[in-house]
TIDO-361115 format. One record per residue (C-alpha): residue number from 1; chain; x, y, z. Coordinates in nm, 2 decimals, m for minus. Example, Ala and Ser with C-alpha at 12.3 -4.5 7.8 and 13.67 -1.06 7.14 Angstrom:
<pts>
<pt><seq>1</seq><mol>A</mol><px>1.23</px><py>m0.45</py><pz>0.78</pz></pt>
<pt><seq>2</seq><mol>A</mol><px>1.37</px><py>m0.11</py><pz>0.71</pz></pt>
</pts>
This chain:
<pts>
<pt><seq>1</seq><mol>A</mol><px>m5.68</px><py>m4.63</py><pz>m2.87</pz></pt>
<pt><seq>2</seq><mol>A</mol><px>m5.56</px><py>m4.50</py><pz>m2.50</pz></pt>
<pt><seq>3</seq><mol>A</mol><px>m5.83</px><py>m4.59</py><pz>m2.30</pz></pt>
<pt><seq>4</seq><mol>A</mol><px>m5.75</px><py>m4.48</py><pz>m1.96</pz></pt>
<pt><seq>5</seq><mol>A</mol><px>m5.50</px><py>m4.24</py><pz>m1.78</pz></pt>
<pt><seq>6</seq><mol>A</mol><px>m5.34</px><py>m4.24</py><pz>m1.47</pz></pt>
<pt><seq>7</seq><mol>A</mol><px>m5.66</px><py>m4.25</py><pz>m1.28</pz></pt>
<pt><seq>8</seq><mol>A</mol><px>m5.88</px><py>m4.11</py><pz>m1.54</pz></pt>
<pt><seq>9</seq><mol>A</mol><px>m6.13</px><py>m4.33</py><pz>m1.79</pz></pt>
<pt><seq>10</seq><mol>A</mol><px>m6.26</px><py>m4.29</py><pz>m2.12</pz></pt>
<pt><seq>11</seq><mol>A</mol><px>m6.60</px><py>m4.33</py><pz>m1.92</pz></pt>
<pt><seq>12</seq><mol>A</mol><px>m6.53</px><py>m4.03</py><pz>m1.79</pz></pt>
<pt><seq>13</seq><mol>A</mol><px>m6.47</px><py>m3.81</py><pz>m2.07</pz></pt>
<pt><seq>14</seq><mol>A</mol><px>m6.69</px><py>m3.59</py><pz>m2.26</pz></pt>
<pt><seq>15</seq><mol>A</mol><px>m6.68</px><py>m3.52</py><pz>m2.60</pz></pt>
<pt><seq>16</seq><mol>A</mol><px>m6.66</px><py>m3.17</py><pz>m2.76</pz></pt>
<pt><seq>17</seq><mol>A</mol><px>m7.02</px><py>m3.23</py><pz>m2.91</pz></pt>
<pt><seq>18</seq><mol>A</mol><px>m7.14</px><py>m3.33</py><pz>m2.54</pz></pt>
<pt><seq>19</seq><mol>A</mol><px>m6.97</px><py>m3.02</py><pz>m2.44</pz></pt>
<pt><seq>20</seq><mol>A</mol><px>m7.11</px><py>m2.80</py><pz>m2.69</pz></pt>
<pt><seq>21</seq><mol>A</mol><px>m7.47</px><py>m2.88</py><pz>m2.65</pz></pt>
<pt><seq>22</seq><mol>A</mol><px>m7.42</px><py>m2.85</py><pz>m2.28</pz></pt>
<pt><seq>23</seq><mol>A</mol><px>m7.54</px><py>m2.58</py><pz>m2.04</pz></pt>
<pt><seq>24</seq><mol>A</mol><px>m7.24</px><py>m2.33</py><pz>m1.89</pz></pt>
<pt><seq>25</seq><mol>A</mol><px>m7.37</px><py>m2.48</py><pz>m1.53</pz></pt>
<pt><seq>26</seq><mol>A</mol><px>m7.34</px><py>m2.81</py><pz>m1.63</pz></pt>
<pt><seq>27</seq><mol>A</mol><px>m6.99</px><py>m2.77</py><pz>m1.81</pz></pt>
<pt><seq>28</seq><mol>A</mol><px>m6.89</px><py>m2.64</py><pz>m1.44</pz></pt>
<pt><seq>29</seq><mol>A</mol><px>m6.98</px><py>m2.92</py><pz>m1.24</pz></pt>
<pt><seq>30</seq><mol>A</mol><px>m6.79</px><py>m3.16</py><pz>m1.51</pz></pt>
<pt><seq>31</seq><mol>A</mol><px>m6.44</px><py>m3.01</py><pz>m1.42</pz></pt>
<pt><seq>32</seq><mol>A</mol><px>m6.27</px><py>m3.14</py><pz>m1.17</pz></pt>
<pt><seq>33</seq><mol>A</mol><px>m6.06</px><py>m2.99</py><pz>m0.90</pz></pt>
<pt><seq>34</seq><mol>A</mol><px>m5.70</px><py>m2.84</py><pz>m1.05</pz></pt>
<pt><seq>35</seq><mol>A</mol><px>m5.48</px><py>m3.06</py><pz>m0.74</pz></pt>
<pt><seq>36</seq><mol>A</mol><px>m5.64</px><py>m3.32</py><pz>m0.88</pz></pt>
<pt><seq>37</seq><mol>A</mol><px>m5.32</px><py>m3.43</py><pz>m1.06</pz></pt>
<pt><seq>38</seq><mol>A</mol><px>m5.08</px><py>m3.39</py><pz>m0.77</pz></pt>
<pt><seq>39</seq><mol>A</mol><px>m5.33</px><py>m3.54</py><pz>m0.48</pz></pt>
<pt><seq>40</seq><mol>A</mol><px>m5.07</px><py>m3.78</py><pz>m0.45</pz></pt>
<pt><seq>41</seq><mol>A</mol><px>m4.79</px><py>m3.54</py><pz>m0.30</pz></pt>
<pt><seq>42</seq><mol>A</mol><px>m4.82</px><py>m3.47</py><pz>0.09</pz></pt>
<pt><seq>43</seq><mol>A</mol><px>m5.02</px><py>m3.11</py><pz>0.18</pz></pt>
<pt><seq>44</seq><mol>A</mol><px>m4.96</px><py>m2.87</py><pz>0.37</pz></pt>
<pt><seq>45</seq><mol>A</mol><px>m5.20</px><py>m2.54</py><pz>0.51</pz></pt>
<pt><seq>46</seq><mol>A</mol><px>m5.02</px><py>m2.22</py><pz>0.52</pz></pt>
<pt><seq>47</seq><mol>A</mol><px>m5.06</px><py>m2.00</py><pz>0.80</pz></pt>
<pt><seq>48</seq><mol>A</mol><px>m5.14</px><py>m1.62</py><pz>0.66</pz></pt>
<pt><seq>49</seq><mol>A</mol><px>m4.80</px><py>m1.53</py><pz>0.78</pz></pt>
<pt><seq>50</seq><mol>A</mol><px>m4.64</px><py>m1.83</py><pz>0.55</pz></pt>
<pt><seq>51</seq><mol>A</mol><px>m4.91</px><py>m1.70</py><pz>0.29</pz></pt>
<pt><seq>52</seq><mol>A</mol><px>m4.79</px><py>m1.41</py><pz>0.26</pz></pt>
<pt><seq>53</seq><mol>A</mol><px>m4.46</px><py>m1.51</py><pz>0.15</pz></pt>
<pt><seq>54</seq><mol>A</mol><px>m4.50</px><py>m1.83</py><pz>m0.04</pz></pt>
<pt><seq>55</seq><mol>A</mol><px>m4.75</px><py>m1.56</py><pz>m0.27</pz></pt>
<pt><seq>56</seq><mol>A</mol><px>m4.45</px><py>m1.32</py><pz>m0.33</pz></pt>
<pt><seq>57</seq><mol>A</mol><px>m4.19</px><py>m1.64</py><pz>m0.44</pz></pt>
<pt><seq>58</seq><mol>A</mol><px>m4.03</px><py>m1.65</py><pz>m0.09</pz></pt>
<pt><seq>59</seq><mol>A</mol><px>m3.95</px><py>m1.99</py><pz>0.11</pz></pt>
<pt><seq>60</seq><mol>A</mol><px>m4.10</px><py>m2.00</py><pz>0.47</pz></pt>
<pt><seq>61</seq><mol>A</mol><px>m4.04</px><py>m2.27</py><pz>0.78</pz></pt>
<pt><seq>62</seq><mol>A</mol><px>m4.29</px><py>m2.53</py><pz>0.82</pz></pt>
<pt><seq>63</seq><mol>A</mol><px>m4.24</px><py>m2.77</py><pz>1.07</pz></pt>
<pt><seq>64</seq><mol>A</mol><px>m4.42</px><py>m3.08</py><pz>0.99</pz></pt>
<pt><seq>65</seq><mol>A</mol><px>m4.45</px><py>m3.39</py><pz>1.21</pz></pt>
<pt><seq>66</seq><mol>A</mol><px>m4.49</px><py>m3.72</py><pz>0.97</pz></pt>
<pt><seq>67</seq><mol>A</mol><px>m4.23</px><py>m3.79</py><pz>0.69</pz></pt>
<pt><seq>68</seq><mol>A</mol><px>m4.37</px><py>m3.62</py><pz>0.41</pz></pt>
<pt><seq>69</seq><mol>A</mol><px>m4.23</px><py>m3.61</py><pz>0.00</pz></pt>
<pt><seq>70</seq><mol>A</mol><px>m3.99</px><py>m3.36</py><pz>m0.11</pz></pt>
<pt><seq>71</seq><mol>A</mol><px>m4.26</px><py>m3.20</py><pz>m0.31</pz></pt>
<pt><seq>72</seq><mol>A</mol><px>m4.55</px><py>m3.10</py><pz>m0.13</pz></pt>
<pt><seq>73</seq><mol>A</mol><px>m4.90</px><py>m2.92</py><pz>m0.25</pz></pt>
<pt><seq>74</seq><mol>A</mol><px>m5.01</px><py>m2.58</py><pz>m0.06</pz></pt>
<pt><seq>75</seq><mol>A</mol><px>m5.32</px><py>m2.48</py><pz>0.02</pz></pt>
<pt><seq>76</seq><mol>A</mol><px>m5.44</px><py>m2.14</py><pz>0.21</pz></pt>
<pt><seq>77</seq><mol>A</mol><px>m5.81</px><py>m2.10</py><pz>0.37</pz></pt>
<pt><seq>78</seq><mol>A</mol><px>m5.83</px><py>m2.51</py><pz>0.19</pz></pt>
<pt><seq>79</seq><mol>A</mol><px>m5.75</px><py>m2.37</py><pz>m0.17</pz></pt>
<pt><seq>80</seq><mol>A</mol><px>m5.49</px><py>m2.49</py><pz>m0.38</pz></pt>
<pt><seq>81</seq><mol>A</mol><px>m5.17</px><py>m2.28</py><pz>m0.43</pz></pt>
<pt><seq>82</seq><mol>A</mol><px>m4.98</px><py>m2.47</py><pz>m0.59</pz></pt>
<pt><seq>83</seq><mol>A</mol><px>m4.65</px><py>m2.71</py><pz>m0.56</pz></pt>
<pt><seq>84</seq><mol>A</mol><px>m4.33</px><py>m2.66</py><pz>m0.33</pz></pt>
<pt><seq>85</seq><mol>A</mol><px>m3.99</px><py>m2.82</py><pz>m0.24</pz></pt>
<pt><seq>86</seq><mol>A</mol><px>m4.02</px><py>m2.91</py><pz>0.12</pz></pt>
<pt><seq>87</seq><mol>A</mol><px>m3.61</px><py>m2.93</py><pz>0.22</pz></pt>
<pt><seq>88</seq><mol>A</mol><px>m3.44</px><py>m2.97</py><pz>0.51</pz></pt>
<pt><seq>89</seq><mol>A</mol><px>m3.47</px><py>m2.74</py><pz>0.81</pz></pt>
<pt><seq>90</seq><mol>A</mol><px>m3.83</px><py>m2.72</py><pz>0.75</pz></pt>
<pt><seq>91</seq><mol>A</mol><px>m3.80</px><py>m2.48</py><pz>0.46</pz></pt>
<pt><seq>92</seq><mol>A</mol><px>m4.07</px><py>m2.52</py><pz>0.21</pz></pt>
<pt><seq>93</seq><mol>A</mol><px>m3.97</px><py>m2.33</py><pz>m0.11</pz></pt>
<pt><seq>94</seq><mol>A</mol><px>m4.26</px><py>m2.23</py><pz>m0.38</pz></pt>
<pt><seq>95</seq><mol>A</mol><px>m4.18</px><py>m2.41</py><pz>m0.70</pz></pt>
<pt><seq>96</seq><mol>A</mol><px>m4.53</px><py>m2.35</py><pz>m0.92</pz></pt>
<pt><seq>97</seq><mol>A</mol><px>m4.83</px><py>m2.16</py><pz>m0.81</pz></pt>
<pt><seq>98</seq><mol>A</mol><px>m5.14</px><py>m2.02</py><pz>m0.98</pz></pt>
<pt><seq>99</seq><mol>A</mol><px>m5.17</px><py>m1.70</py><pz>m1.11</pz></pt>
<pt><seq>100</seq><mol>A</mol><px>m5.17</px><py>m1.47</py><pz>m0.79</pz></pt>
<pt><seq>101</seq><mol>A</mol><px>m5.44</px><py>m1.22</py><pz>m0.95</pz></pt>
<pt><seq>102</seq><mol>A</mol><px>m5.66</px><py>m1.58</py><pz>m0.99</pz></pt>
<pt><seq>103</seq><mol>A</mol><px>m5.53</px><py>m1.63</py><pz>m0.60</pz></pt>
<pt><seq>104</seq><mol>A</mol><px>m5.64</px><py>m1.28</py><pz>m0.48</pz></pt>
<pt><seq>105</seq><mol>A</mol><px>m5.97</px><py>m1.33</py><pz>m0.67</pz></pt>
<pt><seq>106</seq><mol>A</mol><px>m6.05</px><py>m1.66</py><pz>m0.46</pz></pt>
<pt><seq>107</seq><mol>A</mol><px>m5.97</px><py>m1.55</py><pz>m0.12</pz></pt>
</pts>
């Protein structure tokens, strides 16, 4: 039997029983944040200007200091976007995002 995952442990799961006999408010504060599971890739915080592109599919410049992955994760206003190619030139090209309707919903 798998007991553990990446950095996840069978301590930590529920069961569907737990689940079912739990309050909706509780069931919230079980999940754990989506970027979870690419926390290891480097960030970077769009700009509304970059924003606004990244949202339609569209790469934008980025100039980042440090050495950072060819993937990267994107956040806007500190919420998740999704993952991007960060290439040469400074170009950071959307690969995956979340649903924009979800997106226009958070912000």
């Amino acid at each position: 039997m798998r007991t553990k995952t990446n950095n996840f442990t069978l301590q930590q799961a529920k069961t569907l029983n737990e689940l079912a006999n739990s309050d909706p408010e509780d069931i919230v504060n079980l999940l754990l944040p989506v970027d979870i599971l690419v926390g290891h890739l480097s960030k970077i915080a769009l700009s509304e200007t970059q924003y606004a592109r990244i949202r339609n599919g569209h790469p934008c410049e980025s100039a980042i200091a440090s050495e950072i992955s060819s993937l990267v994760r994107l956040y806007y206003t500190n919420r998740f976007l999704g993952i991007a190619t960060y290439e040469d030139k400074y170009l950071v090209k959307p690969i995956r995002l979340l649903n924009s309707v979800n997106l226009m919903a958070m912000l």
